[in-house]
Residue frames as a rotation matrix with the C-alpha (Angstrom) as fourth column:
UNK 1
0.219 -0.600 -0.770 18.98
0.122 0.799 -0.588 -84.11
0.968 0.036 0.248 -28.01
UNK 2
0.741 -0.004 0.671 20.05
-0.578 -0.511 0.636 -84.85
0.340 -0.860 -0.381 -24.42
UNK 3
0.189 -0.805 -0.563 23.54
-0.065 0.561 -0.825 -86.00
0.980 0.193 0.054 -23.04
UNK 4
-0.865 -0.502 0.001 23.31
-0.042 0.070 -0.997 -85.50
0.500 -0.862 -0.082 -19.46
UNK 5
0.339 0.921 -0.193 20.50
0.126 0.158 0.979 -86.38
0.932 -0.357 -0.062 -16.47
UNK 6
-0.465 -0.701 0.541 19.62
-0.471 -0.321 -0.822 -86.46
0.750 -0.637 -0.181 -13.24
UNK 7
-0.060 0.828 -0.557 18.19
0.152 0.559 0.815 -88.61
0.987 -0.036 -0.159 -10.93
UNK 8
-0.720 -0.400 0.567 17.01
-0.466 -0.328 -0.822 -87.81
0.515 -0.856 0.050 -7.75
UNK 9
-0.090 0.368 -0.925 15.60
0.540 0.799 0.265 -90.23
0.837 -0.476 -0.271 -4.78
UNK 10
-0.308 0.423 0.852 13.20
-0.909 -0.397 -0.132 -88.38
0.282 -0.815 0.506 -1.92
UNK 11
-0.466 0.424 -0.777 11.97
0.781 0.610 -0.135 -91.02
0.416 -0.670 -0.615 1.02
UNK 12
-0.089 0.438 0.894 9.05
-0.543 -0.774 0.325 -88.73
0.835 -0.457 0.307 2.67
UNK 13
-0.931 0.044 0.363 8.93
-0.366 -0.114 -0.924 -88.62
0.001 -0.992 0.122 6.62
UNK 14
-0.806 0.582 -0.113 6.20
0.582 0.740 -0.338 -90.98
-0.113 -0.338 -0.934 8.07
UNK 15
0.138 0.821 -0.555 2.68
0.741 -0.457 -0.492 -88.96
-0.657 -0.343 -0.671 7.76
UNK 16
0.344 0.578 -0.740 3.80
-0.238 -0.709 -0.664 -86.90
-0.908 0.405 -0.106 5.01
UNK 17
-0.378 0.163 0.911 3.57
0.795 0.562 0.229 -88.86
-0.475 0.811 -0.342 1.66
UNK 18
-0.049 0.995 -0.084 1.09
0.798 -0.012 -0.603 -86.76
-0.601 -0.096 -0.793 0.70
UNK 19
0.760 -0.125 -0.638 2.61
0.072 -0.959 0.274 -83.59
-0.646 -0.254 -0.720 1.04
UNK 20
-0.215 -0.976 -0.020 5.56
-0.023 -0.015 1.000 -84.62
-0.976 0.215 -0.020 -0.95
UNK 21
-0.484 0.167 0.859 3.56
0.751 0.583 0.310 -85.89
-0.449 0.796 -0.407 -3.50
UNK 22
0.616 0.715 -0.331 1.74
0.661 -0.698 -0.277 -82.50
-0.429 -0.049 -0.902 -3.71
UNK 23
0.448 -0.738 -0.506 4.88
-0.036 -0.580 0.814 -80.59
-0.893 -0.346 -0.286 -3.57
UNK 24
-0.594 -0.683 0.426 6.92
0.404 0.205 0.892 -82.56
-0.696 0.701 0.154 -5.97
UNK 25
0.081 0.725 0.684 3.33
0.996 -0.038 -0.078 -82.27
-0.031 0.688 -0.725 -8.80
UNK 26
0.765 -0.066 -0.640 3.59
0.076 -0.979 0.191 -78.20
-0.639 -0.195 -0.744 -7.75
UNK 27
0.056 -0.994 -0.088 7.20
0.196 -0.076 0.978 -78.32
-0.979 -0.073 0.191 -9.39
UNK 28
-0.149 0.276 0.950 6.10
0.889 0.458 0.006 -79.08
-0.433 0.845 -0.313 -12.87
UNK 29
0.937 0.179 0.299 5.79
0.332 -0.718 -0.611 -75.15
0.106 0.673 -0.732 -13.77
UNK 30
0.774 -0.542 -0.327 8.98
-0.233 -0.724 0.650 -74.41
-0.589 -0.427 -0.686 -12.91
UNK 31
-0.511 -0.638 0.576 10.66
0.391 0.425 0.817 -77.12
-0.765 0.643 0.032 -14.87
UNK 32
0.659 0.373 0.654 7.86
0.749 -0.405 -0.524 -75.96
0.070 0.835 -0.546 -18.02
UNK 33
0.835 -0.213 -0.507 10.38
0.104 -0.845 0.525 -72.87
-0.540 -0.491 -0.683 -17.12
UNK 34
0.145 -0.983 -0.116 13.45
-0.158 -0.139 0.978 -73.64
-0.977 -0.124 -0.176 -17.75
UNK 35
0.703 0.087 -0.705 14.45
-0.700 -0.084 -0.709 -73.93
-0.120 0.993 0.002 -21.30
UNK 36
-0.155 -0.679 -0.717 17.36
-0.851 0.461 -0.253 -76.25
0.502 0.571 -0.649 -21.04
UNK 37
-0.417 0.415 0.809 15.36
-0.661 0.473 -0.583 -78.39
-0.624 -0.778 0.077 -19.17
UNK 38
-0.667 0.281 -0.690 14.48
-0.657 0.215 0.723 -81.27
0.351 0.935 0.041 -21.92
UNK 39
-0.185 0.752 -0.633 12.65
-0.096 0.627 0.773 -83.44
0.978 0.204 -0.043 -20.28
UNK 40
-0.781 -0.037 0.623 11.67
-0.609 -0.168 -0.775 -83.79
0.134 -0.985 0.108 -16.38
UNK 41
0.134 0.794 -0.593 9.63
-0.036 0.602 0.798 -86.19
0.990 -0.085 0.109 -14.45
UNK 42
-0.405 0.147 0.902 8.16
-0.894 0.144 -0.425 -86.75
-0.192 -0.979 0.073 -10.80
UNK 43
0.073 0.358 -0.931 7.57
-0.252 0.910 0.331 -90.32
0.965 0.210 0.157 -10.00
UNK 44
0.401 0.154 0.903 6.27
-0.875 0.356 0.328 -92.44
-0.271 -0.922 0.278 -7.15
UNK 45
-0.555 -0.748 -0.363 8.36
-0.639 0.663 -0.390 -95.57
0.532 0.015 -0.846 -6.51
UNK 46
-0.347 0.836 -0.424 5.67
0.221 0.512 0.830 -96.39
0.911 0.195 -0.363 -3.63
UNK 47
0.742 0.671 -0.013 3.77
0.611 -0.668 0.425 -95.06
0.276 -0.323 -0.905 -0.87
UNK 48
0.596 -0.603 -0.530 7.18
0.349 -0.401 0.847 -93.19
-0.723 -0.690 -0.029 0.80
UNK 49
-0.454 -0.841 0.294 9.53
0.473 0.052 0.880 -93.38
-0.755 0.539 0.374 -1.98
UNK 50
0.771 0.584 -0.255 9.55
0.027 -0.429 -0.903 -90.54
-0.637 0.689 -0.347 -4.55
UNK 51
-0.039 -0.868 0.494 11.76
0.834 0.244 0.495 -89.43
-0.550 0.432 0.715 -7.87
UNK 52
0.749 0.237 -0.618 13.11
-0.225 -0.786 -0.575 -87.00
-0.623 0.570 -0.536 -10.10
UNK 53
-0.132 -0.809 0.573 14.33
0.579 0.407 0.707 -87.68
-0.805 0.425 0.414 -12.90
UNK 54
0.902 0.213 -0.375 15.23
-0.249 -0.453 -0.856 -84.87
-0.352 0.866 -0.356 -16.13
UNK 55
0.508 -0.696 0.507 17.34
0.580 0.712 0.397 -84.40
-0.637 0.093 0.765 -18.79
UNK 56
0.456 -0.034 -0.889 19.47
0.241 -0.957 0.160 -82.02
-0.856 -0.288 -0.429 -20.50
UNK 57
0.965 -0.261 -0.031 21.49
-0.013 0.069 -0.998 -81.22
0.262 0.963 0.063 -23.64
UNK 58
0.154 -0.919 -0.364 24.60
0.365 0.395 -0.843 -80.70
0.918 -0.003 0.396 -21.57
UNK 59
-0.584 -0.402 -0.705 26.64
0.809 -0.364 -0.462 -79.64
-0.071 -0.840 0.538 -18.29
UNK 60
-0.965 -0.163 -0.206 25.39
0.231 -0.899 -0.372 -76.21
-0.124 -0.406 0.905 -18.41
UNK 61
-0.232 0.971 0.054 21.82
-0.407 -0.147 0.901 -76.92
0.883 0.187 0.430 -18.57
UNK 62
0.235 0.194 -0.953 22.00
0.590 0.750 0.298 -79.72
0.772 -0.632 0.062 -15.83
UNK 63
-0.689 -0.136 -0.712 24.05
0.673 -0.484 -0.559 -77.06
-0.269 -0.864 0.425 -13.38
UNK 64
-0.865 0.215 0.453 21.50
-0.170 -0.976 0.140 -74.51
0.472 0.044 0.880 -14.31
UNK 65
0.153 0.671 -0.725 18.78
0.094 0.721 0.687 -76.94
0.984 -0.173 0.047 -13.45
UNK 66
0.269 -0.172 -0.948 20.25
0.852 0.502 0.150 -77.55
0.450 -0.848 0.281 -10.02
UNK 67
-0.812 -0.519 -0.268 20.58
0.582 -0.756 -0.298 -73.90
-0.048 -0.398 0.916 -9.15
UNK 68
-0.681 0.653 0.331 17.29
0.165 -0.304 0.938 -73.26
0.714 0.693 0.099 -10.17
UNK 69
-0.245 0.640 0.728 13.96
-0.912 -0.407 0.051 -72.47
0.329 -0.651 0.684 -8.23
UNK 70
0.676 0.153 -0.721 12.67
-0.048 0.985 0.164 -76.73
0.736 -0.076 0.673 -8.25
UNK 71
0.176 -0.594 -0.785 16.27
0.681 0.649 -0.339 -77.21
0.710 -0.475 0.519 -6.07
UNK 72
-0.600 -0.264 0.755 15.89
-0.259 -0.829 -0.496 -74.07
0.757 -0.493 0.429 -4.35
UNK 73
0.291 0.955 0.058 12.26
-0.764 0.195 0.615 -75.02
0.576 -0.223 0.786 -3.17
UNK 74
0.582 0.100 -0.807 13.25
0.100 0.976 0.193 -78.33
0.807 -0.193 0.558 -2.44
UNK 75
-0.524 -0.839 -0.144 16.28
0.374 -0.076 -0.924 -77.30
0.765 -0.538 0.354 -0.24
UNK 76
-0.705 0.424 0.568 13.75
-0.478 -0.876 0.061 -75.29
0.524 -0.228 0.821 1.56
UNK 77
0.484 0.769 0.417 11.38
-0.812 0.216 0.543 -78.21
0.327 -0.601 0.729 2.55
UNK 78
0.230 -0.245 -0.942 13.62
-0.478 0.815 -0.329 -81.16
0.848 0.526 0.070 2.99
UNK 79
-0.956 -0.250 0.153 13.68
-0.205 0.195 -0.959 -81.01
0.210 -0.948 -0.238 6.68
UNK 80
-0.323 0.849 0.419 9.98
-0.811 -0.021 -0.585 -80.91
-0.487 -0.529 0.695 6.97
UNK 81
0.477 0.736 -0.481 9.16
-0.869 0.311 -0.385 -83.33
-0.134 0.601 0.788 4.07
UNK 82
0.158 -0.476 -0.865 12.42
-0.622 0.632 -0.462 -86.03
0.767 0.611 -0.196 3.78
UNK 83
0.986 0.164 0.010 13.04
-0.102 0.557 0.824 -88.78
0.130 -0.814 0.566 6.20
UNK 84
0.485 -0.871 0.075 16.15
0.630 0.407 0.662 -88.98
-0.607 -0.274 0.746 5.01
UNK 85
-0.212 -0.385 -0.898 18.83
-0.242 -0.870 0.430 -86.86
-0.947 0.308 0.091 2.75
UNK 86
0.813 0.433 -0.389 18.15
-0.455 0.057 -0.888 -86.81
-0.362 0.900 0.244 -1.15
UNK 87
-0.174 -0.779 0.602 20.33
0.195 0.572 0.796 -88.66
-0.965 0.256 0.053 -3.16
UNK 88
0.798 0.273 -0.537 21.15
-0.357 -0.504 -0.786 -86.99
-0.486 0.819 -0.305 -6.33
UNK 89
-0.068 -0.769 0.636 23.02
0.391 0.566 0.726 -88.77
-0.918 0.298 0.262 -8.92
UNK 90
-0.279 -0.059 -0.959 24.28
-0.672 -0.701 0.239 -87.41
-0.686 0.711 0.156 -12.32
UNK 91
0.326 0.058 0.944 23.79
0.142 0.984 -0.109 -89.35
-0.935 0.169 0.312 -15.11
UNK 92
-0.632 -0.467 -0.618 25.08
-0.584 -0.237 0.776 -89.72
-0.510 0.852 -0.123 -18.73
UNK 93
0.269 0.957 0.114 22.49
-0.491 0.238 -0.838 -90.43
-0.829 0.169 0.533 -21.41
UNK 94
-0.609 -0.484 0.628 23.39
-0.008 0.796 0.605 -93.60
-0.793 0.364 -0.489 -23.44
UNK 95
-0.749 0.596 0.290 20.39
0.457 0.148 0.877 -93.57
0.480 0.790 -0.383 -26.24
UNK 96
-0.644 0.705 -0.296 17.02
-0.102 -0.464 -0.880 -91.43
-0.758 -0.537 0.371 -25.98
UNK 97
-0.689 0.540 0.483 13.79
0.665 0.206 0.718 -91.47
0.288 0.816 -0.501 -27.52
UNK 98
-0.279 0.604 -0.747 11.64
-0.040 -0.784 -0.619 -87.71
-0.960 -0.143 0.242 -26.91
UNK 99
0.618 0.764 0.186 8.59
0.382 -0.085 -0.920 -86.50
-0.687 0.640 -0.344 -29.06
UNK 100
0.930 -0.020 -0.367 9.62
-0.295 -0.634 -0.715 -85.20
-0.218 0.773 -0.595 -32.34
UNK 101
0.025 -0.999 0.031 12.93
-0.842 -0.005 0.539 -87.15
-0.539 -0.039 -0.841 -32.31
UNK 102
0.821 0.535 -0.198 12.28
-0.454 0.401 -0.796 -89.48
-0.346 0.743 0.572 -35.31
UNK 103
0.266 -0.955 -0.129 16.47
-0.919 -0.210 -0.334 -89.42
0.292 0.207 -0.934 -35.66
UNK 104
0.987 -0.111 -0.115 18.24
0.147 0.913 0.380 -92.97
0.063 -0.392 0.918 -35.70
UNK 105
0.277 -0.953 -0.125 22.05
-0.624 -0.277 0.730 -92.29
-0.730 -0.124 -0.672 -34.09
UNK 106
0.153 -0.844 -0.514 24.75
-0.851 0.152 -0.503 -93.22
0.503 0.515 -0.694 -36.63
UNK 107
-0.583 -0.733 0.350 25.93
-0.812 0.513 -0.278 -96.00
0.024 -0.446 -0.895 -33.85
UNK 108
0.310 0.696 0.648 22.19
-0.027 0.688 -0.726 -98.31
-0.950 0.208 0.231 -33.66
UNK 109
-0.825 -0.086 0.559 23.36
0.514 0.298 0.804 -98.32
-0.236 0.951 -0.202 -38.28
């Protein structure tokens, strides 16, 4: 089950698209890492515009998440790789559907 997300919005610097897109695909063992990590995605928006977007069971997965090695890493290139700052936004998870979750909530009847 997951009750909390995050979504985060990268704009790569002119000439390196590329790199971000490299970078961001690199990340993907670290999140296989984490255990309260439930779900996690990297997405292109289009050529400049990237995302991240996971999800957690609660607060204390989501701040472990964001202390982790993925937001370390990232803190680390975001001068060389962002045109602009990231824009991280929490979210609350309204209804989910993940493998093996087969479970209709009580509130859908």
């Amino acid at each position: 089950m997951v009750n909390v997300a995050l979504q985060v919005r990268l704009e790569a610097k002119p000439g390196k698209e590329k790199e971000l897109e490299e970078f961001l695909r690199a990340q993907l063992s670290y999140a296989l890492g984490e255990p309260e990590t439930t779900a996690w995605f990297a997405v292109k928006f289009d050529n400049r515009t990237f995302g991240i977007f996971d999800a957690f069971p609660d607060e204390s997965g989501r701040q472990a998440h964001l202390e982790g090695e993925i937001a370390k890493a990232l803190g680390n290139r975001a001068g060389e790789l962002l045109a602009k700052p990231l824009a991280i936004e929490k979210l609350d998870i309204l209804a989910a559907k993940l493998p093996g979750n087969g479970e209709v909530p009580d509130s859908l009847g």
